[in-house]
C-alpha positions as CSV (number, residue, x, y, z in Angstrom):
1,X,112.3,-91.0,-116.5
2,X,109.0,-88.5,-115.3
3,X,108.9,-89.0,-111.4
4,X,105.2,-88.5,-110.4
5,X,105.4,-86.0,-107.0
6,X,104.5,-87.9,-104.0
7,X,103.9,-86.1,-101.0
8,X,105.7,-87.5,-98.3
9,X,104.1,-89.1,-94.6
10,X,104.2,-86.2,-93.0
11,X,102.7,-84.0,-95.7
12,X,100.0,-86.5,-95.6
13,X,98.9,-86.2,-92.2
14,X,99.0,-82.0,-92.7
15,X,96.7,-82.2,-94.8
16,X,94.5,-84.4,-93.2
17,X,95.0,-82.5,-90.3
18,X,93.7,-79.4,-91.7
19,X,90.8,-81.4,-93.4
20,X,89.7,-82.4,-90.0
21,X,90.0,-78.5,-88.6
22,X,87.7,-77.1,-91.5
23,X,85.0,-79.8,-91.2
24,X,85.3,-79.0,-87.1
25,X,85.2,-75.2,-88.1
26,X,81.8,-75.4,-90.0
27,X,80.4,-77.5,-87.2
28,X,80.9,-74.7,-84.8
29,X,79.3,-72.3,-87.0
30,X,76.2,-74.2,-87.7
31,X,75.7,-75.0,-84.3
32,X,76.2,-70.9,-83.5
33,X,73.7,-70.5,-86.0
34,X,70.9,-72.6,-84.5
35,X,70.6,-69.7,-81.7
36,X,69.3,-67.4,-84.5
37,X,66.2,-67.1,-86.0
38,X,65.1,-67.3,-90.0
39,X,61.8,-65.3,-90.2
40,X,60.7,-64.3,-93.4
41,X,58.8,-61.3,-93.5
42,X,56.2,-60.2,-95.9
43,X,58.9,-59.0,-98.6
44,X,59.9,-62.2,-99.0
45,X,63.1,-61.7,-97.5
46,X,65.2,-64.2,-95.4
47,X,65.9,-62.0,-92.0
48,X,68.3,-63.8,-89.8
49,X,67.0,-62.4,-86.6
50,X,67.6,-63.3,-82.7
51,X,63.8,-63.5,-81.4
52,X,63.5,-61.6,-78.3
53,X,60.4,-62.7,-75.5
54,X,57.1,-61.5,-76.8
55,X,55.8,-58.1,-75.8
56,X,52.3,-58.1,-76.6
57,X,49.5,-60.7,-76.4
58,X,47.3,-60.1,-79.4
59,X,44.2,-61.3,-77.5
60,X,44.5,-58.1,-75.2
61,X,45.2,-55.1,-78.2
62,X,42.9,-52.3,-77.8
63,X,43.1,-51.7,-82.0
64,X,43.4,-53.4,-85.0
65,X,44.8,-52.0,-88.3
66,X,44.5,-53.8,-91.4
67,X,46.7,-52.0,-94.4
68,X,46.5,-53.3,-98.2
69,X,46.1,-52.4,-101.5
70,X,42.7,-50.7,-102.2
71,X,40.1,-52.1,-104.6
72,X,39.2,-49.0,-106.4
73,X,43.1,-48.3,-107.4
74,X,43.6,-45.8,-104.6
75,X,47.1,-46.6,-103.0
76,X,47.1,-48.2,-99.9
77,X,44.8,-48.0,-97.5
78,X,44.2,-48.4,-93.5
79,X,41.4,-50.6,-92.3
80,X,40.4,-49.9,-88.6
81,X,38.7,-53.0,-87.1
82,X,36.1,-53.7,-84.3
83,X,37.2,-57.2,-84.3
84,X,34.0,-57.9,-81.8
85,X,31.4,-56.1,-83.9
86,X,33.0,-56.6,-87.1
87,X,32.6,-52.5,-88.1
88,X,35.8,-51.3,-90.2
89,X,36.8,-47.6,-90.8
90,X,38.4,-47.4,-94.0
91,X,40.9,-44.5,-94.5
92,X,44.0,-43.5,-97.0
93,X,47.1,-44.3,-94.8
94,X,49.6,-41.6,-93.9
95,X,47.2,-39.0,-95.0
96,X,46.1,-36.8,-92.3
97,X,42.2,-38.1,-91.4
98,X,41.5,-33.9,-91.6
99,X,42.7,-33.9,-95.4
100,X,39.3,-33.6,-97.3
101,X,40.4,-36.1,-99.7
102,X,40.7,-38.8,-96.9
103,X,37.3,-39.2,-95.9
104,X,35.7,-42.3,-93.8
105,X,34.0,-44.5,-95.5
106,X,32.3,-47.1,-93.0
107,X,32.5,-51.2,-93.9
108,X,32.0,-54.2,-92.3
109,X,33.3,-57.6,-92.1
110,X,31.2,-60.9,-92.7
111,X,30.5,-62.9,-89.6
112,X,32.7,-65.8,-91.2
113,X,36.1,-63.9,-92.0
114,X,35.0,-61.9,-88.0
115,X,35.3,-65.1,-86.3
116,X,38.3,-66.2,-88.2
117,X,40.5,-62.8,-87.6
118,X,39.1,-63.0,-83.7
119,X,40.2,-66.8,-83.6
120,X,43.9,-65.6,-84.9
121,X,44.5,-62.8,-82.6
122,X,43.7,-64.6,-79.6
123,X,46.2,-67.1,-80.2
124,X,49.0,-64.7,-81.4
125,X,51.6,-63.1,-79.7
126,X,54.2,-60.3,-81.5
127,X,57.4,-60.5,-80.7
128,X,60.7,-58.1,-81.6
129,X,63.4,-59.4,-84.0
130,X,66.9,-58.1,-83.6
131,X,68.9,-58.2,-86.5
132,X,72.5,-57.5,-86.9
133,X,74.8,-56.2,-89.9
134,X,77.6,-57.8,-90.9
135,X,80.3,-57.9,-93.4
136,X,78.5,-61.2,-94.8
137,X,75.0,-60.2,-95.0
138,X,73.1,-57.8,-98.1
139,X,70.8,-55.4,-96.7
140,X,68.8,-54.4,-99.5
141,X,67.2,-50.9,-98.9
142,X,63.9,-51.9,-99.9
143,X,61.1,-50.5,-97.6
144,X,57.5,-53.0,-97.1
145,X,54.7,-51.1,-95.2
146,X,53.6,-53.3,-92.4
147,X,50.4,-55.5,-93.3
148,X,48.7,-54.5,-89.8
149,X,49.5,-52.0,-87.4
150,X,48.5,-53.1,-83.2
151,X,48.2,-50.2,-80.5
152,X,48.5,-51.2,-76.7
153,X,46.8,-48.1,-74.2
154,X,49.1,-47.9,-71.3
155,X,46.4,-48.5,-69.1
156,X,44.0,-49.9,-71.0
157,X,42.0,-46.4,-72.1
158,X,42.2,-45.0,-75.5
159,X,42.9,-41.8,-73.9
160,X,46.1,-42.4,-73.1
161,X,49.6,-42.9,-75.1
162,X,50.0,-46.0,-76.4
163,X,52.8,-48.4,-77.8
164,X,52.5,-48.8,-81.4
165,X,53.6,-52.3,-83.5
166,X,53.8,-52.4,-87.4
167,X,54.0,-55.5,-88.0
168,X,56.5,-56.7,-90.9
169,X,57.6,-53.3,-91.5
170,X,61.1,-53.2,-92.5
171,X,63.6,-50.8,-95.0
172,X,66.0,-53.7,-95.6
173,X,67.2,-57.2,-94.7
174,X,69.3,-55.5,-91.8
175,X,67.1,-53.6,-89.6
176,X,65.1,-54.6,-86.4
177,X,61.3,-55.4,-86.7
178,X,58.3,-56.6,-84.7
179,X,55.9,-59.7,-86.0
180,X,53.6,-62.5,-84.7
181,X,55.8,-64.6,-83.0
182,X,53.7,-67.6,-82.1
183,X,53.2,-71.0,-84.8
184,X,49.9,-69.6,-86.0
185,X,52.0,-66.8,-87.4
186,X,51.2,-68.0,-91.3
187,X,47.2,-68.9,-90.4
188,X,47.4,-64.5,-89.0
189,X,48.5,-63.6,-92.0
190,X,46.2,-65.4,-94.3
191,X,43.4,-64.4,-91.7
192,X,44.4,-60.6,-92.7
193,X,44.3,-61.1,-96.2
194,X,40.8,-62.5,-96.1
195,X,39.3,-59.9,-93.8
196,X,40.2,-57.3,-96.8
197,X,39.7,-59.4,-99.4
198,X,36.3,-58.0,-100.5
199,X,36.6,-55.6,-98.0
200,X,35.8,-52.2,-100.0
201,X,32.6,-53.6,-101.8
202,X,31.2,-54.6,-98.2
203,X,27.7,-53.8,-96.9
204,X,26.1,-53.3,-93.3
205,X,23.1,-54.2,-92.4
């Protein structure tokens, strides 16, 4: 007669010992994971990334640059913002602003989508994201141009050296970036997409 295997008592509580030690292993490792960050970044892109303390408060930036797709077809472009007066330069970004083909061309934002960039920035703060490489993680090599671009003057003049912030720029899942840190961080974003919404069929008055 067929004897069905039966492990015996002791064989039992391996097992169940080893059970136990996995289910206490993937504890650990969630709880390790709560000290890291998931920020999702223009590109759509899951970055696990340790947030480091803020190093700029938006409300004090000396300049504002807006980038996005141009209206009229023409790659991407750089808007320069007054955020208290509302005036916007418009140039082609990463051409040189002496390259005949990149000329000024002066815009302006509507008092509504003014107050509601101004409103944003004062509450927002950027922060830098370290990320780290790992045996586990696929760093796609995929670069995103920043959707705005914040200088800091040193001492507050625009004659002087500044620190420079591109705001969700990144090449791939893997590398460092700086971003608007604060809760507001989705309301910045949609503020920027407004202000150029529009933004190269604009008038003065």
């Amino acid at each position: 007669m067929l004897k069905l295997f039966k492990p015996s008592k002791n064989e039992a509580q391996k097992s169940k010992v080893i059970a136990t030690g996995i289910a206490i292993s993937i504890a650990l490792v969630a709880f390790q994971n709560c000290g890291k960050v998931s920020k999702v970044s223009p590109d759509g892109v899951d970055h696990a990334a340790e947030q480091k303390p803020a190093v700029l408060d938006l409300s004090s930036s000396d300049s504002l640059t807006l980038l996005a797709n141009g209206e009229e077809g023409f790659g991407l472009y750089a808007y320069d913002v007054n955020v208290a007066s509302g005036e916007v330069t418009r140039t082609i970004y990463e051409v040189p602003k002496d390259d005949p083909a990149n000329k000024p061309v002066k815009l302006c934002l509507n008092e509504e989508k003014r107050l509601k960039l101004e409103q944003e920035l004062n509450e927002s703060s950027v922060c830098f994201f370290s990320t780290k490489s790992g045996p586990d993680r696929s760093c796609i090599q995929v670069y995103k141009y920043p959707y705005a671009i914040i200088k800091e003057s040193r001492d507050g003049t625009s004659n002087v050296a500044s620190n420079t912030y591109k705001l969700g720029e990144n090449s791939s899942a893997c590398v460092d970036f700086y971003d608007v840190c604060t809760d507001n961080r989705e309301d910045f974003i949609g503020a920027v997409a407004e202000a150029v919404a529009g933004l190269d069929s604009s008038t003065c008055d």
